[in-house]
MOPAC internal coordinates of N, CA, C and O (Angstrom, degrees):
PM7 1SCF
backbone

  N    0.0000 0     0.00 0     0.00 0    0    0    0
  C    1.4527 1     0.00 0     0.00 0    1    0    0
  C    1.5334 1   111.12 1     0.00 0    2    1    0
  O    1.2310 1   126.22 1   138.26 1    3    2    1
  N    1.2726 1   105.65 1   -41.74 1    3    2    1
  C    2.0151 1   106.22 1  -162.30 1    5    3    2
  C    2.0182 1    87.54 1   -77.86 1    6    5    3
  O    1.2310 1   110.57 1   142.50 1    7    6    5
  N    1.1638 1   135.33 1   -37.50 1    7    6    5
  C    1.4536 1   110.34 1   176.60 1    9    7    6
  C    1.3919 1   107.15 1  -110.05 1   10    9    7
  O    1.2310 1   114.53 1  -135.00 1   11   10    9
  N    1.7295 1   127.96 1    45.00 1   11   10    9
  C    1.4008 1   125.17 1    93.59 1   13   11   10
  C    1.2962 1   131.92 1   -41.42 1   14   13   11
  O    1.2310 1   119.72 1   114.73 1   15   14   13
  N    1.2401 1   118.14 1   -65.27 1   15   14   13
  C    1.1377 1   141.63 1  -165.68 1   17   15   14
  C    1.8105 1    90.05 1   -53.68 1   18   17   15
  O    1.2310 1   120.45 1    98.46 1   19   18   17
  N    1.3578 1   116.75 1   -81.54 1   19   18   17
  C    1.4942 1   118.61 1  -172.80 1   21   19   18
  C    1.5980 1   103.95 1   -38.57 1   22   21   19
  O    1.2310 1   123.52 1   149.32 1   23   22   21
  N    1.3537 1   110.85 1   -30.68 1   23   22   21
  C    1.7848 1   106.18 1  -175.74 1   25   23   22
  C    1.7842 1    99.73 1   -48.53 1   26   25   23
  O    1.2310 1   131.63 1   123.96 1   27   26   25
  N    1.7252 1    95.15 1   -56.04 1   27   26   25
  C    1.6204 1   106.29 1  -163.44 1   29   27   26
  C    1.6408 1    96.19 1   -34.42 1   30   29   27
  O    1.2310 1   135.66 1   106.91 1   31   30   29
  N    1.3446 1    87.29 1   -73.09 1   31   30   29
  C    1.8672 1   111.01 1  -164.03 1   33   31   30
  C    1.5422 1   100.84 1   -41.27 1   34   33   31
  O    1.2310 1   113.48 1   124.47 1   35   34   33
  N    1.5165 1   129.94 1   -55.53 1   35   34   33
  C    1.3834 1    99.84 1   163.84 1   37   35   34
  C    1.2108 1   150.96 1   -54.74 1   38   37   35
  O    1.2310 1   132.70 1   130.18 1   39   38   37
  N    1.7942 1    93.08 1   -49.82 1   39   38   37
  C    1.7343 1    91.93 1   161.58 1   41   39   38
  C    1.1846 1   141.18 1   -38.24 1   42   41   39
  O    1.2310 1   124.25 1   150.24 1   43   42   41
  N    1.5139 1   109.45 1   -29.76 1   43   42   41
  C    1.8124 1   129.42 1  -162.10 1   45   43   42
  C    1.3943 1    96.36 1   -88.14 1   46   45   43
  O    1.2310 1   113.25 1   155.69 1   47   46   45
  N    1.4350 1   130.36 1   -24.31 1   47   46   45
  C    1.4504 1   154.09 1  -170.97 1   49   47   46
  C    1.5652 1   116.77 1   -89.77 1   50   49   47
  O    1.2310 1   118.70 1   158.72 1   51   50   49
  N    1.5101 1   120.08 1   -21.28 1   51   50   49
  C    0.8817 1   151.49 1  -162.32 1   53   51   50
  C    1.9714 1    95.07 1   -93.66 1   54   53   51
  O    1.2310 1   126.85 1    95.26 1   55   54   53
  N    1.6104 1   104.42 1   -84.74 1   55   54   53
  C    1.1121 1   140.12 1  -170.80 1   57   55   54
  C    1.6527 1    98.03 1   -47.43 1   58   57   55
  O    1.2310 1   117.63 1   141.06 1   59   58   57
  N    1.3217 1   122.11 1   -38.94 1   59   58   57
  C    1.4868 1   126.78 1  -172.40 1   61   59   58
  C    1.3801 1   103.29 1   -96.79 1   62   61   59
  O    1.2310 1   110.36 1   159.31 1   63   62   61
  N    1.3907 1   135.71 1   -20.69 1   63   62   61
  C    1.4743 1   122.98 1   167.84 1   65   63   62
  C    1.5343 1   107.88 1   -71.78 1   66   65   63
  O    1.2310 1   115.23 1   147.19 1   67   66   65
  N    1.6035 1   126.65 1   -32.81 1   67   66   65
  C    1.4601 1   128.02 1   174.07 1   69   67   66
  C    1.1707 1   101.48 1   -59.21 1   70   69   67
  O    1.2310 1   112.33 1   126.77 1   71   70   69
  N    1.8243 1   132.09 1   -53.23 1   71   70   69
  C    1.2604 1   116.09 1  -168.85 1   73   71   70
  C    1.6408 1   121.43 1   -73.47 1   74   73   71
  O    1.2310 1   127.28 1   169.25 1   75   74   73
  N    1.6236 1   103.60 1   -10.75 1   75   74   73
  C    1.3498 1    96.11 1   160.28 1   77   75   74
  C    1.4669 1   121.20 1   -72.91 1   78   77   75
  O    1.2310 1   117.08 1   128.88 1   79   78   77
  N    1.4336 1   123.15 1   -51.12 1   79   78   77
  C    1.4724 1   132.77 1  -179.50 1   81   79   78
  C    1.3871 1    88.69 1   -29.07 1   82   81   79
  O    1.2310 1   119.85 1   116.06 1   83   82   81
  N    1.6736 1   117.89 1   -63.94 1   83   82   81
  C    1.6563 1   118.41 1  -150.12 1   85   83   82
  C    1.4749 1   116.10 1   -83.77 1   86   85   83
  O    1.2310 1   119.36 1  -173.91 1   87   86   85
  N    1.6234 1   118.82 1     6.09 1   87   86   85
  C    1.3228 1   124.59 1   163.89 1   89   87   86
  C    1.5596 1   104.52 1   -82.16 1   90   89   87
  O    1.2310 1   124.07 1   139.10 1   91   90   89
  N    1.0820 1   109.80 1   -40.90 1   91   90   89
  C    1.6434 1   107.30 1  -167.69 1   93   91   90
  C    1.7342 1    96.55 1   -78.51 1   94   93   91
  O    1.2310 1   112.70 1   148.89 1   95   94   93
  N    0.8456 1   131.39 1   -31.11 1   95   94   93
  C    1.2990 1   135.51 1   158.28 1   97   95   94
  C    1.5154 1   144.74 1   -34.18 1   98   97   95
  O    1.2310 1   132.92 1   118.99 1   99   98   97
  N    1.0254 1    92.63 1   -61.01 1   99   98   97
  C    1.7136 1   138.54 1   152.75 1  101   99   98
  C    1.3683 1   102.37 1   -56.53 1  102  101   99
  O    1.2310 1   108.72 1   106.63 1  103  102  101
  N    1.2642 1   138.72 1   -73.37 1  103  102  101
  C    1.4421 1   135.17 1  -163.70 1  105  103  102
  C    1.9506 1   106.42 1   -83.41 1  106  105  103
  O    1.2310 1   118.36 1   174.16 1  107  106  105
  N    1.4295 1   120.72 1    -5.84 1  107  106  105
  C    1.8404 1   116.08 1   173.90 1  109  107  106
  C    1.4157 1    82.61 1   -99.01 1  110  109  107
  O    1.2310 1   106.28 1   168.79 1  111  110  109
  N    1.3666 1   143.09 1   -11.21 1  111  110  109
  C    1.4536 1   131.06 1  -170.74 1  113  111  110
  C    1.9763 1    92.15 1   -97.93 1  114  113  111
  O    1.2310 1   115.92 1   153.46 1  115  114  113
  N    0.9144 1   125.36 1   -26.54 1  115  114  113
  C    1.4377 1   131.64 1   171.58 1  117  115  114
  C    1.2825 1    98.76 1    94.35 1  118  117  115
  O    1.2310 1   113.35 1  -168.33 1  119  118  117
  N    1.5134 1   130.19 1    11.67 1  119  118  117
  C    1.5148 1   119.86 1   169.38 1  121  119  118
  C    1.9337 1   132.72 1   -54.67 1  122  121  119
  O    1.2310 1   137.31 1   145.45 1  123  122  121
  N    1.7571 1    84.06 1   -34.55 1  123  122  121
  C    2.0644 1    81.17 1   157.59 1  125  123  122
  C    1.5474 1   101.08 1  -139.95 1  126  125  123
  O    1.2310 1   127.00 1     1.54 1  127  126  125
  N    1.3396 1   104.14 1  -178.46 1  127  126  125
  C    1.2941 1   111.13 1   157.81 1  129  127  126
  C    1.5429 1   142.84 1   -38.53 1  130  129  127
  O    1.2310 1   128.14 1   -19.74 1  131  130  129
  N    1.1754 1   101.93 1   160.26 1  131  130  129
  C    1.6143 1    99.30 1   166.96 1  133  131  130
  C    1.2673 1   112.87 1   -73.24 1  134  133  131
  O    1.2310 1   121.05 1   136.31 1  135  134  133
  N    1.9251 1   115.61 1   -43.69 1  135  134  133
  C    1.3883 1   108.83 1   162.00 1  137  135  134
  C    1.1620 1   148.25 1   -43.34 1  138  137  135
  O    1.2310 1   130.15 1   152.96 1  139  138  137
  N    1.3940 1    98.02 1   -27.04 1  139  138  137
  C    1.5666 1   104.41 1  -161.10 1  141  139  138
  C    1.4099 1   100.81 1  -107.37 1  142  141  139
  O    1.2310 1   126.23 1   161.79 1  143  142  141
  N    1.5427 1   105.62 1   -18.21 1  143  142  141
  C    1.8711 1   106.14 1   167.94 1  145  143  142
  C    1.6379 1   102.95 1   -63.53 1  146  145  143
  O    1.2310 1   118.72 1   120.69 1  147  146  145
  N    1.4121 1   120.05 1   -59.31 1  147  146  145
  C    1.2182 1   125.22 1   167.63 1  149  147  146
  C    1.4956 1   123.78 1   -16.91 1  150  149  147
  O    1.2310 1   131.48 1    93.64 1  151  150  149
  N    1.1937 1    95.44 1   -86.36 1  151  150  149
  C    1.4009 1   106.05 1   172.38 1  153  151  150
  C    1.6415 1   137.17 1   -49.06 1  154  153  151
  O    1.2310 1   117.85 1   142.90 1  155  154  153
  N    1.0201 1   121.70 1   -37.10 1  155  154  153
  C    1.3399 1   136.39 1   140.54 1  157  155  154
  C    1.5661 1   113.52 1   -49.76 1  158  157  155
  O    1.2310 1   124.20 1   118.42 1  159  158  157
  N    0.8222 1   109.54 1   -61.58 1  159  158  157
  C    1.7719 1   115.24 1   173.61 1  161  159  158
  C    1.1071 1   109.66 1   -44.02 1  162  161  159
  O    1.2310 1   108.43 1   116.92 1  163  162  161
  N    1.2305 1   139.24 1   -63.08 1  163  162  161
  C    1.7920 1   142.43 1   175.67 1  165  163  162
  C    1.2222 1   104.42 1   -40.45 1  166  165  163
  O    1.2310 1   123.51 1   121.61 1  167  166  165
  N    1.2128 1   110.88 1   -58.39 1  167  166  165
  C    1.5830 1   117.62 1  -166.98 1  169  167  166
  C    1.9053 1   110.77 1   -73.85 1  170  169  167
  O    1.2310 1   122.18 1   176.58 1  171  170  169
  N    1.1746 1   113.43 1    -3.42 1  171  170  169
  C    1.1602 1   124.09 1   174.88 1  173  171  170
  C    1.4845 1   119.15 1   -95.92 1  174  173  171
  O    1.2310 1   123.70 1   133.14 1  175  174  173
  N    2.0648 1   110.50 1   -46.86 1  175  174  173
  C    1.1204 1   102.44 1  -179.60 1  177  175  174
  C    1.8479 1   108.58 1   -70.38 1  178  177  175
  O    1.2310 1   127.13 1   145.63 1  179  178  177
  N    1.0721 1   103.88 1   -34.37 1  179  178  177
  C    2.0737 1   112.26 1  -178.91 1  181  179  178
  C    1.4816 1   102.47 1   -55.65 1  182  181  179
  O    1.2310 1   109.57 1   166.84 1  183  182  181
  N    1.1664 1   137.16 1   -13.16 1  183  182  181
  C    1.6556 1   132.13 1  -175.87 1  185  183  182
  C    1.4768 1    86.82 1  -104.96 1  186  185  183
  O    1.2310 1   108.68 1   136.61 1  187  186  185
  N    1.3706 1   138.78 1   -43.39 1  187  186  185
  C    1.0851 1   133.45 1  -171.11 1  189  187  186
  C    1.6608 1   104.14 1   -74.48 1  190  189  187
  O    1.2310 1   116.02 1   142.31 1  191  190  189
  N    1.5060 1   125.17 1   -37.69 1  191  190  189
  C    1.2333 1   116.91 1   174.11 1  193  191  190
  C    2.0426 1   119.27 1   -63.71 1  194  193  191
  O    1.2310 1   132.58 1   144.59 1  195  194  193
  N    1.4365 1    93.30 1   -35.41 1  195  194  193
  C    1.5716 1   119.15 1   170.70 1  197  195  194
  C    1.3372 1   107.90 1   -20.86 1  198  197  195
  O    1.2310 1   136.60 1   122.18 1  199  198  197
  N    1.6613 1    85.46 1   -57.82 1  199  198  197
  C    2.5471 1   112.92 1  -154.33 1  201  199  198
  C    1.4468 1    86.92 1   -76.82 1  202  201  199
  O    1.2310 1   121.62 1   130.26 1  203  202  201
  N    1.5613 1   114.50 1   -49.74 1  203  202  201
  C    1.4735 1    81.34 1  -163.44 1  205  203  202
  C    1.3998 1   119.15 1   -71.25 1  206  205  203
  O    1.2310 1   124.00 1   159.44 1  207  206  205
  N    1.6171 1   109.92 1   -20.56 1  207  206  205
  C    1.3823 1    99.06 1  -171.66 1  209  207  206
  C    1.4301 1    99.71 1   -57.76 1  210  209  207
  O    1.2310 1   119.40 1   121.46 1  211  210  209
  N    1.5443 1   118.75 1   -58.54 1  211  210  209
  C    1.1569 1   118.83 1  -148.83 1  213  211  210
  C    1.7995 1   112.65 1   -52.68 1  214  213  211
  O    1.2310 1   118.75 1   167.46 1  215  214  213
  N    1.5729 1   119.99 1   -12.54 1  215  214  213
  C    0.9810 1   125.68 1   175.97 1  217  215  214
  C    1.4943 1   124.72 1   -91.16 1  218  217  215
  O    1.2310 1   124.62 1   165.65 1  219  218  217
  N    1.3254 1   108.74 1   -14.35 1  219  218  217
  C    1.4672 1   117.56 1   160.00 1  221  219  218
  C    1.3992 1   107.68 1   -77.15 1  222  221  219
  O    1.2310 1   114.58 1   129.93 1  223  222  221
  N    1.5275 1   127.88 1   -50.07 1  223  222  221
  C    1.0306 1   113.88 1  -176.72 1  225  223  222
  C    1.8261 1   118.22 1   -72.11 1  226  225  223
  O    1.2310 1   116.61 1  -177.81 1  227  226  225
  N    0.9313 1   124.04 1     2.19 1  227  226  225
  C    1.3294 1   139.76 1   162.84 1  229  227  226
  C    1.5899 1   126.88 1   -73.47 1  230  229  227
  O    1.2310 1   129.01 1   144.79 1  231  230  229
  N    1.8484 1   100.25 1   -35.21 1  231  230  229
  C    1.0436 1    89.34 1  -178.28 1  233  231  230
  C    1.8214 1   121.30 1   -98.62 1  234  233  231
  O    1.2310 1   125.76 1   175.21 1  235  234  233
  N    1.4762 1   106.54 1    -4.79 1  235  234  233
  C    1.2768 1   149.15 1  -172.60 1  237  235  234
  C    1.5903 1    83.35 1   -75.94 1  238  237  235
  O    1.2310 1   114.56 1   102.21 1  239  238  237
  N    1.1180 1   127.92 1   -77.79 1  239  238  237
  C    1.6458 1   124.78 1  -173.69 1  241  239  238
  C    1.4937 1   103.05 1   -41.15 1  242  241  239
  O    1.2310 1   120.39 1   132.43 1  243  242  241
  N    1.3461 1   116.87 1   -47.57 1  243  242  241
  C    1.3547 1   116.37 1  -144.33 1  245  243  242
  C    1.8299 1   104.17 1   -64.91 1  246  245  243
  O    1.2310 1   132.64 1   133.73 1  247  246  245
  N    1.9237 1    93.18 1   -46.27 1  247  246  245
  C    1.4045 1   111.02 1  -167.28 1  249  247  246
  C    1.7389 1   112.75 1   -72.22 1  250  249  247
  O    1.2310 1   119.89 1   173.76 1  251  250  249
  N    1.7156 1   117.82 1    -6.24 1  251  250  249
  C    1.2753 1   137.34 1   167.09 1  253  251  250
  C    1.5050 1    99.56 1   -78.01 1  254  253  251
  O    1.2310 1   109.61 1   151.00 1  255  254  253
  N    0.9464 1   137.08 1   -29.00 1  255  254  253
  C    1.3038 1   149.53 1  -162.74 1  257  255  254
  C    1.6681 1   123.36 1    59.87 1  258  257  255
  O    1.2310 1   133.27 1  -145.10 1  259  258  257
  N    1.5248 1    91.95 1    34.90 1  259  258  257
  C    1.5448 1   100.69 1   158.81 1  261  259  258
  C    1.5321 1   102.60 1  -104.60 1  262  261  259
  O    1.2310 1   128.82 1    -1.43 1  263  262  261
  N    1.6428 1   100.62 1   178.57 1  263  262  261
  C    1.4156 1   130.82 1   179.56 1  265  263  262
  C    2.0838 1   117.24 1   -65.57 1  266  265  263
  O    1.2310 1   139.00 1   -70.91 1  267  266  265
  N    1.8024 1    80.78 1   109.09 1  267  266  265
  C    1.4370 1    89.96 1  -171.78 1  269  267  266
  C    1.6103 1   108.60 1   -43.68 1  270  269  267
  O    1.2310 1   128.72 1   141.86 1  271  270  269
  N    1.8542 1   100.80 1   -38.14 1  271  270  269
  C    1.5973 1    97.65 1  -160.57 1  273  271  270
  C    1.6950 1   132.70 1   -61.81 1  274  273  271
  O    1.2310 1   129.97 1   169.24 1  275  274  273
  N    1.4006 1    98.37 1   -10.76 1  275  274  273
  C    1.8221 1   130.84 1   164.07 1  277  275  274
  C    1.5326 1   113.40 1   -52.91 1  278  277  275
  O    1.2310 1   127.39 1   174.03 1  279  278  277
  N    1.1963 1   103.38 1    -5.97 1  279  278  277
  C    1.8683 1   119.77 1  -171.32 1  281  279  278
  C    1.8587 1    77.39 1   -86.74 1  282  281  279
  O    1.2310 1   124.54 1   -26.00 1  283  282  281
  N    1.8626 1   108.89 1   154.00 1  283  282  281
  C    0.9211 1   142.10 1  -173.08 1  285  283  282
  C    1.6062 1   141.64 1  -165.42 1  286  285  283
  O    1.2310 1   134.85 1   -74.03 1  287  286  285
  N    1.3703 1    88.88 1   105.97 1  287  286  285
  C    1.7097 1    87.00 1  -165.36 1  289  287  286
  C    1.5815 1   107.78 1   -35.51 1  290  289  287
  O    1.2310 1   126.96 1   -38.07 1  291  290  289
  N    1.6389 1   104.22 1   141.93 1  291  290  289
  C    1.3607 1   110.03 1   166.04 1  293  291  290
  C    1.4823 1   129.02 1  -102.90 1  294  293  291
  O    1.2310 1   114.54 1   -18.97 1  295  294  293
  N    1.2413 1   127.95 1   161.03 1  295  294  293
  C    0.8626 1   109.68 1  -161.69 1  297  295  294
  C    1.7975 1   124.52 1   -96.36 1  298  297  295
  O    1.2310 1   110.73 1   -38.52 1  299  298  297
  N    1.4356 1   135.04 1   141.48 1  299  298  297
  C    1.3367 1   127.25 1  -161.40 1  301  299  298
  C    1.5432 1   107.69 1   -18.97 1  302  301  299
  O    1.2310 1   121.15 1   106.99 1  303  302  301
  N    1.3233 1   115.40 1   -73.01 1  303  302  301
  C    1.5259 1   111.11 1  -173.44 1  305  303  302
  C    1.5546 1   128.67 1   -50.75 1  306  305  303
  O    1.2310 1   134.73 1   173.04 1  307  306  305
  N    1.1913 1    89.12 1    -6.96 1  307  306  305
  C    1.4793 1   102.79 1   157.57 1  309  307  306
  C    1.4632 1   130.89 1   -70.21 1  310  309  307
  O    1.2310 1   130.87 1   102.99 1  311  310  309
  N    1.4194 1    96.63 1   -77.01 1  311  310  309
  C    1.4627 1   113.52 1  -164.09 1  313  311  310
  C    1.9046 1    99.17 1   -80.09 1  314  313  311
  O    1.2310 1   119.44 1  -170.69 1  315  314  313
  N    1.1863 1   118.67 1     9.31 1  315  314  313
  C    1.0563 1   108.57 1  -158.63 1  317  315  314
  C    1.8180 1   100.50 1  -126.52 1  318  317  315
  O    1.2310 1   128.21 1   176.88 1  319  318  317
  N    1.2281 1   101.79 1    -3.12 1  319  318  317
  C    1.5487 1   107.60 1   167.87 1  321  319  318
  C    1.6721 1   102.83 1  -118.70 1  322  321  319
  O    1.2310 1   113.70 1  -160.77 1  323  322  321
  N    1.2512 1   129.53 1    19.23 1  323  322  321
  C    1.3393 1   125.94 1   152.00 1  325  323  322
  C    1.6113 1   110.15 1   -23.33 1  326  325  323
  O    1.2310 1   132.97 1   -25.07 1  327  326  325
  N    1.2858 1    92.54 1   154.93 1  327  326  325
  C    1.9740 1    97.62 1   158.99 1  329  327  326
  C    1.3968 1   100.79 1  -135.40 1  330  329  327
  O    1.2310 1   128.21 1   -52.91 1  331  330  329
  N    1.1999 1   101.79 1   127.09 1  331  330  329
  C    1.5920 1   114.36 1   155.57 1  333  331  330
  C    1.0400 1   131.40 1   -50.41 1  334  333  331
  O    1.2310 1   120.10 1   180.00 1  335  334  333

């Protein structure tokens, strides 16, 4: 079940790096805006920051030797004021 689960989280990780490729794509082809590439884009890279957290924190449970499935998306203001 728990690398089901990582399948999801990649796949979903997968599927949202294409829709980034095809926003930036989309907007040098002039099909939308800069805004609306923008805006979509935020909301794309923050789901993409989301997966990975949620997959670090998955694997962090696992290697504690508790239950990966206790991992939990966080929320933007979270994952999104990280520091590098």
């Amino acid at each position: 079940m728990a690398d089901e689960e990582n399948t999801s989280i990649r796949t979903r990780i997968s599927r949202l790096v294409s829709e980034e490729r095809d926003l930036r794509d989309r907007l040098a082809a002039r099909e939308i805006t800069v805004d609306d590439e923008h805006a979509r884009l935020k909301a794309v890279e923050t789901e993409l920051d989301q997966c990975w957290d949620l997959l670090r924190q998955r694997d962090a449970l696992r290697a504690a030797g508790q239950d990966p499935s206790a991992a939990a998306v966080r929320p933007e203001g979270v994952v999104e004021n990280y520091l590098e």
